[in-house]
C-alpha positions as CSV (number, residue, x, y, z in Angstrom):
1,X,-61.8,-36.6,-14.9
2,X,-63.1,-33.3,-14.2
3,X,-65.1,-31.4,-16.7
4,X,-62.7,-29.0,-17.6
5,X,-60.3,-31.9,-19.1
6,X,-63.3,-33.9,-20.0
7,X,-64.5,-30.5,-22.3
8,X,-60.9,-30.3,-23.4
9,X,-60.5,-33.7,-24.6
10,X,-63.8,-33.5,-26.3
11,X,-62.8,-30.6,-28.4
12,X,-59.5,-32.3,-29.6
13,X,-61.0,-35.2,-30.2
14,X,-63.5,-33.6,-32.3
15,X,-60.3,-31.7,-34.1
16,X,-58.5,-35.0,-35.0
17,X,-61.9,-37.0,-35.9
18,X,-62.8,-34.0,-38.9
19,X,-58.8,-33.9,-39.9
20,X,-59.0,-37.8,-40.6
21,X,-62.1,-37.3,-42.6
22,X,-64.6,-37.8,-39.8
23,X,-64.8,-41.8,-40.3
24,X,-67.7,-43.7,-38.3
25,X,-67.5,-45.5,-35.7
26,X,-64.0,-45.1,-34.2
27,X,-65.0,-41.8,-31.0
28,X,-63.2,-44.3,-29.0
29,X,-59.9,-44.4,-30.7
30,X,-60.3,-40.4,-31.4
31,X,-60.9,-39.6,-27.6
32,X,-57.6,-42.1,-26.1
33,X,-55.6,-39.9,-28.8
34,X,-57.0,-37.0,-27.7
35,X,-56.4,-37.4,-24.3
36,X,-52.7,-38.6,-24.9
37,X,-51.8,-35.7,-26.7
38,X,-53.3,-33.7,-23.6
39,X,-51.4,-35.8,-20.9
40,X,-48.2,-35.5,-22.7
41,X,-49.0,-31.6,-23.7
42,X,-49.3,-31.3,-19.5
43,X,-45.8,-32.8,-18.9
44,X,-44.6,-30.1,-20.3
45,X,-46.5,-27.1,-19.4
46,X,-43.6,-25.2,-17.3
47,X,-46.9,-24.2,-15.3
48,X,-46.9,-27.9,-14.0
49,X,-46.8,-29.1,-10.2
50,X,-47.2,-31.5,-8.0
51,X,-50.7,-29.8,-7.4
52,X,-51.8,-30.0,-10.7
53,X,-50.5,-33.5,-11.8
């Protein structure tokens, strides 16, 4: 991933760790969320081409 994405992730991840009450021990599960809701945010970004995919 690029950093851009990689910063972005990050600072979701960090969003939906603090909302469940920051429990230890799961960054993992908090940073494949994170990067799902971004994938699936991107699908439907009207801004979205081939070029950006």
């Amino acid at each position: 991933m690029n950093r851009r994405i990689d910063e972005a992730v990050a600072v979701r991840a960090y969003q939906l760790w603090e909302q469940a009450g920051m429990p230890k021990g799961r960054d993992e599960e908090f940073w494949q969320l994170a990067e799902q809701e971004l994938r699936n945010e991107d699908k439907s970004s009207p801004l979205r081409t081939p070029d950006t995919l």
